[in-house]
N, C-alpha and C positions, 0 to 999 in steps of 0.2 A: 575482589569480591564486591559484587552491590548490595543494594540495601536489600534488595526482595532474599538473594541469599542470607542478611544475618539479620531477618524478624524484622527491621525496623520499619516504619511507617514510612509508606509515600504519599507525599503531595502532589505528584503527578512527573510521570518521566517519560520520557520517549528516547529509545535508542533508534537512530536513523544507519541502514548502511546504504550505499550508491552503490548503484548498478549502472556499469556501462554498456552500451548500448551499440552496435553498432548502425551502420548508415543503413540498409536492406531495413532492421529490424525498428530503426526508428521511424521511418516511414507508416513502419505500420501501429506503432506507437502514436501517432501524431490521427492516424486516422481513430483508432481504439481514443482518444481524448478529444477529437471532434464530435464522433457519436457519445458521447458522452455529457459534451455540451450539449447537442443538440437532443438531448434523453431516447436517444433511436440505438443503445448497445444491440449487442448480438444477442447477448444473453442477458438474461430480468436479472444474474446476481452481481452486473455490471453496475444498474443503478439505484442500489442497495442504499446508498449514503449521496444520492443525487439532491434530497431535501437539503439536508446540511450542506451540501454545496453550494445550491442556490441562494442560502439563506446569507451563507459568507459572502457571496459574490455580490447581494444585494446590497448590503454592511460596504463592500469595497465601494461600490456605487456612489453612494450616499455620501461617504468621507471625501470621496472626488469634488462630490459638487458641493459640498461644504465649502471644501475648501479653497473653490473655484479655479479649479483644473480641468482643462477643456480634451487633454489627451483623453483616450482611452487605455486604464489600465490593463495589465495582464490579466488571466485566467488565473486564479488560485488552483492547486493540485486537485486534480481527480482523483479520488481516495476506494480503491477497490476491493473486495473481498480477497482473503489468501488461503490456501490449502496447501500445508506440507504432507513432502513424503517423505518420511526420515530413513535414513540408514538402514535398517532393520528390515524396510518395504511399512511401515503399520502409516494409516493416513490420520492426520490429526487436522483439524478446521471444516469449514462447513463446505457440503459436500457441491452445493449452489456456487463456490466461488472460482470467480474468471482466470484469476492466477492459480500457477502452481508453482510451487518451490520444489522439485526434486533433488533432494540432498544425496539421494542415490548418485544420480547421474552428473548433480552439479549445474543444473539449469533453472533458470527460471522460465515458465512456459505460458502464452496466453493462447489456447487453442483457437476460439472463436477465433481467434486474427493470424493466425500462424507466425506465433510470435513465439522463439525459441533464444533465449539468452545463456551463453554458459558464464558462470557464478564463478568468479577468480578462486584460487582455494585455500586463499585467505578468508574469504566471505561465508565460504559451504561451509567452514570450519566453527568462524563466530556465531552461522545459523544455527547449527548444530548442537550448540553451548548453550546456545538463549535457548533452544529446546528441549534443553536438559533440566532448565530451572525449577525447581518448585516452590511454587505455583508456577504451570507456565507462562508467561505474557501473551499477552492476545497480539497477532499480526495481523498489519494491511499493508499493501502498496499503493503508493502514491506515482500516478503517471503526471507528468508537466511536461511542460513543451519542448525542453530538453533531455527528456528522459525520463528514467525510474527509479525509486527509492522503494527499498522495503522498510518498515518502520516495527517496534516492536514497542507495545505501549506496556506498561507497570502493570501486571496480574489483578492492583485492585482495584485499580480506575476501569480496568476491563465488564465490571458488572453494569456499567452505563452505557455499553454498545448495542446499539439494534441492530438488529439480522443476525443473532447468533448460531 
């Protein structure tokens, strides 16, 4: 049991799970987080949280040449809208966002890039639970250069996200 099930107060939580990816689909991943960097997505609810990116990555910048390190570092995570489809078929999240979760099917899908992941059934399981909570947490996925994460933020930090 978490905290959001027994009333208590959060200071802020993230539940992370990993998504694995195969070689076809990370291809297409890697291109879906190139347009991303370069603010050219497919679709406008791609670069929803593009600001806050830049903002980090300028942050990352900055602490490089502080600290007078001449690499370039990595990319921070591209952080994208999520929309489930639960079990039932009912659709919950915003209707603009570039991912889907199909709990039905057990995939995670990015259409704009025909990005089609199936969701271990360990994972559809834990999604499934986390959308059962109440209140429910707000999701996004995070695409990096290795792949995808879907993340599941605390119900009450969730009243600070833009693009809802």
């Amino acid at each position: 049991m978490n905290s959001v099930e027994r009333g208590g107060s959060l200071r802020g939580g993230f539940r992370v799970f990993r998504v694995h990816v195969d070689r076809a689909n990370m291809e297409r991943l890697r291109q879906l987080f190139k347009d991303f960097v370069d603010g050219c997505a497919r679709t406008k609810g791609a670069l929803c949280y593009r600001s806050e990116w830049l903002e980090e990555w300028g942050s990352v910048l900055r602490m490089r040449e502080e600290a007078g390190r001449r690499t370039m570092p990595k990319f921070p995570a591209a952080t994208l809208l999520t929309r489930f489809i639960t079990p039932d078929g009912s659709v919950r999240g915003n209707k603009n966002a570039p991912c889907v979760i199909d709990l039905r099917r057990g995939e995670l899908r990015v259409p704009s890039y025909g990005i089609i992941v199936p969701l271990r059934g360990s994972l559809a399981k834990a999604l499934i639970e986390e959308n059962e909570l109440n209140p429910r947490p707000e999701f996004t996925v995070q695409v990096t250069r290795r792949g995808s994460y879907a993340s599941s933020r605390a119900a009450r930090l969730a009243q600070s996200l833009p693009c809802r």
